[in-house]
N, C-alpha and C positions, 0 to 999 in steps of 0.2 A: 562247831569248832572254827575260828577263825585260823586261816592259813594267812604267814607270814610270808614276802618275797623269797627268803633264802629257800624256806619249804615248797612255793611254786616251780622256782626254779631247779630243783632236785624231783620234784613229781615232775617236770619237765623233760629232765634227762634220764629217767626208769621210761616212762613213756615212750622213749627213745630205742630205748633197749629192748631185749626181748624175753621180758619180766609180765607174771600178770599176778592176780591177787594179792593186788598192793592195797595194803591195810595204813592208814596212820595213825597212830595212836598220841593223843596228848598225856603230856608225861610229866604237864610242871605241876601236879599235887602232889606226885610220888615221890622226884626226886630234885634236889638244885641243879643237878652238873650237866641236865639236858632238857630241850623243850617237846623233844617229838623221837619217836621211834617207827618206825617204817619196815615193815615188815612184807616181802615180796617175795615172789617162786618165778623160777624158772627148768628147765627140764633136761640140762646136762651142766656140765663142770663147765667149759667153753663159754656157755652163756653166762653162767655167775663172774668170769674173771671179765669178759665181756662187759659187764654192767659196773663192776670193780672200775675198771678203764674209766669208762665215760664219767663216775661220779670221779676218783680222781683228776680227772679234767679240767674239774668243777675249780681247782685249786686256780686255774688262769683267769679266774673269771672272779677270783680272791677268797675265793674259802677256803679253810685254815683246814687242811687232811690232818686232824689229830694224828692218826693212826687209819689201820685197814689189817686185814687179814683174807690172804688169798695163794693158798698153798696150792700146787699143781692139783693135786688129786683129794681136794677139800670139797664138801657139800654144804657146807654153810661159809657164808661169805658175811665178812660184819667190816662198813667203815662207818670212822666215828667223823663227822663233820665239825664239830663243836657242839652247838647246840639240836645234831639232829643224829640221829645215830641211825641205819641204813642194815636192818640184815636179807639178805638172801638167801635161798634154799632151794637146795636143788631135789627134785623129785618129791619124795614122802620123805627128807628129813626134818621138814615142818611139821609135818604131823607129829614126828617121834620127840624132836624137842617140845612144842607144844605151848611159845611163846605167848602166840592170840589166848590162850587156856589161860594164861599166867597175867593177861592184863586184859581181862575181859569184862570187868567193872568200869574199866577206863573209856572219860570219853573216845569214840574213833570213829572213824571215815573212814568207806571202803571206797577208793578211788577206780581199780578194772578188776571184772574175774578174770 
């Protein structure tokens, strides 16, 4: 899988955070409206709003924040960059949704456990 700069630069700022089991997944044979899905855990609410932060950060440095979702007492944390869409999960709610399950034909890169 060839990583694009906007996609370095967002594996840059999870790296940041304090997120592990960051999966990438290539997404442009699935769908038009996005190139990459990124899929990443962390182990309390704090940290996902946390990582929410830093990738909206991203938006000064000119990425378009479609959107995001980060409610106080939320376990899964999803922002949409434009072409790269960001979720996070807090604890075993990755296991229970089961996203990596749902695109696990799909080329992907596991970036940290």
């Amino acid at each position: 899988m060839e990583f694009t700069k906007e996609l370095e630069i967002v594996l840059d700022t999870l790296n940041k955070s304090v997120v592990n089991r960051i999966v990438v997944y290539d997404m442009k044979t699935v769908t038009p409206f996005y190139d990459y899905t990124i899929i990443a855990s962390c182990n309390s609410p704090r940290q996902g709003h946390a990582t929410v932060d830093y990738l909206r950060d991203l938006a000064k440095d000119g990425f378009n924040i479609r959107s995001y979702s980060a409610m106080s007492d939320a376990l899964w944390y999803l922002v949409d960059l434009g072409g790269i869409v960001v979720h996070v999960f807090v604890g075993e709610e990755r296991a229970r949704y089961n996203l990596d399950g749902l695109y696990y034909n799909l080329d992907k890169q596991e970036i940290r456990d």
